[in-house]
Steps between C-alpha positions, in 0.01 A plus 500: 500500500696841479370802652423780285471862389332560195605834277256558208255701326359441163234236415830330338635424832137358635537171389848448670348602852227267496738227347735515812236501755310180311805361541512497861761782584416805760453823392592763793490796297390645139630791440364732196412866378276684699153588375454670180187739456341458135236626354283815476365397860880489615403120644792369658578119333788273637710288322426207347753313721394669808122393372624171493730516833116684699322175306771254642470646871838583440710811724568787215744822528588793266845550646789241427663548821248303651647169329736567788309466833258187312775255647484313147766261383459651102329806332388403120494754251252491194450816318510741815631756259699709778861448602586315838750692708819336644384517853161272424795261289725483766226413727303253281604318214288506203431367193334620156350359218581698197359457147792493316839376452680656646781602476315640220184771531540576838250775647159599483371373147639206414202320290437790330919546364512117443215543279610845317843335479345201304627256764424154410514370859501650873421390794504516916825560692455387891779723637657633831391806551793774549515889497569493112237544216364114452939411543444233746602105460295268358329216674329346216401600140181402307450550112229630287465530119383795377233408213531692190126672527509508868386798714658682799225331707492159388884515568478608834175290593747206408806640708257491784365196459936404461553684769279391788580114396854636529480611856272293681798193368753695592378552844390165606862450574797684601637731224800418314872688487344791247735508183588919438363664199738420150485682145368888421292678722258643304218732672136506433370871584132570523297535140446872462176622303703622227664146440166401476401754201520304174796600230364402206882547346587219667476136354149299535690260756592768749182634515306158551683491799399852638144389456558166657613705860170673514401849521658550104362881341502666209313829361236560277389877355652589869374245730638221664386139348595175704629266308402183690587221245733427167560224277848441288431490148637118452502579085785854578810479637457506870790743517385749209265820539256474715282601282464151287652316748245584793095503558333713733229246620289670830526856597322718794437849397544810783149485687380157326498148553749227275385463191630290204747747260236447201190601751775855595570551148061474405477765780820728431451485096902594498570699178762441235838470669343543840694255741626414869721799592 
């Protein structure tokens, strides 16, 4: 089995880790953000995939440079969320596994644009890894559908699941020729709070999908409301207003817990022509 580093962070690339070393291959290194301090206390947490790596009795690192005295045949790249520098390439070859495809939403958020695009399908890239944003050949491409009423983390629990199937096949043999990247480039920059702010100009369709990423807001009499969960009106046009053509179902008030909209609308008594600003 190949020898291998192991660049990650999030609990998203957890699953991938553990895959690759059920599946008999050695990891020499993981390398991952230092320690964050959270928390009124200031406790210092690691994370989750250098949790895992501690768990796994597995070597761990903050800086990428040491991919470069592990003596490891491959580094594999699953949402390390920094940018590898051409002497660590040149050094090591290594691969990613990107949830998209690419060459479309490369970058940082790629679930989140698939889903505010109203993509109907995305999936995982396996690609060389070069100095370029996510511009690196492709090894091998797996599909997803995108469900009409799915959420930002159903989609990506499925890309992982995609995902770590993807690379623990991929590896159990020698990689192929990788095919370069064809078609627009399209990039998938971070979700900013204010993206996240509900326009309730825009049509009942477009704002389903805000909610669906997670972390939707509106205002009410001056304070922020979470809007946590929407329904299309089937009996509207899904494109009209969105004020027949959507339904505010669950809602979490500044300084409370969810609630149902009817339970926040008991509570606020909203008068005539009061509204979501």
């Amino acid at each position: 089995m190949t020898r291998l580093a192991f660049l990650g962070t999030p609990q998203m690339a957890v699953p991938s880790l553990r895959a690759l070393v059920d599946a008999g291959h050695e990891v020499a290194l993981v390398v991952t953000r230092a320690d964050t301090r959270r928390g009124r206390g200031g406790e210092v947490t690691p994370s989750p995939v250098k949790a895992a790596a501690l768990e796994l009795g597995l070597p761990v690192a903050h800086a990428v440079d040491g991919v470069i005295a592990a003596d490891v045949d491959l580094g594999v790249v699953v949402a390390f969320g920094q940018l590898i520098r051409p002497h660590v390439l040149d050094a090591v070859p290594m691969v990613n596994s990107h949830f998209s495809l690419l060459p479309r939403w490369r970058g940082a958020a790629p679930v989140e644009r698939a889903l505010l695009a109203g993509d109907t399908e995305t999936g995982v890239c396996l690609m060389q890894v070069e100095e370029g944003l996510d511009t690196g050949a492709i090894y091998d491409t797996v599909r997803v559908p995108i469900g009409p009423r799915d959420t930002a983390d159903q989609l990506r629990a499925a890309l992982v699941a995609a995902g770590t199937e993807q690379l623990v096949r991929c590896l159990a043999s020698p990689l192929p020729v990788p095919t370069p990247q064809m078609g627009e480039a399209l990039y998938a920059a971070k979700i900013t709070p204010e993206e996240l702010r509900i326009d309730w100009s825009r049509p009942a369709v477009e704002i389903d999908r805000v909610v669906r990423l997670g972390g939707a807001w509106t205002t009410f009499r001056g304070k922020r409301v979470k809007v946590l969960w929407c329904e299309l009106d089937d009996s509207a046009d899904p494109l009209a207003s969105p004020v027949p053509g959507l339904r505010v179902v669950r809602v979490q008030p500044e300084g409370k817990g969810p609630m149902s909209l009817a339970d926040f609308t008991r509570g606020a008594r909203p008068q005539p022509g009061e509204r979501f600003e």
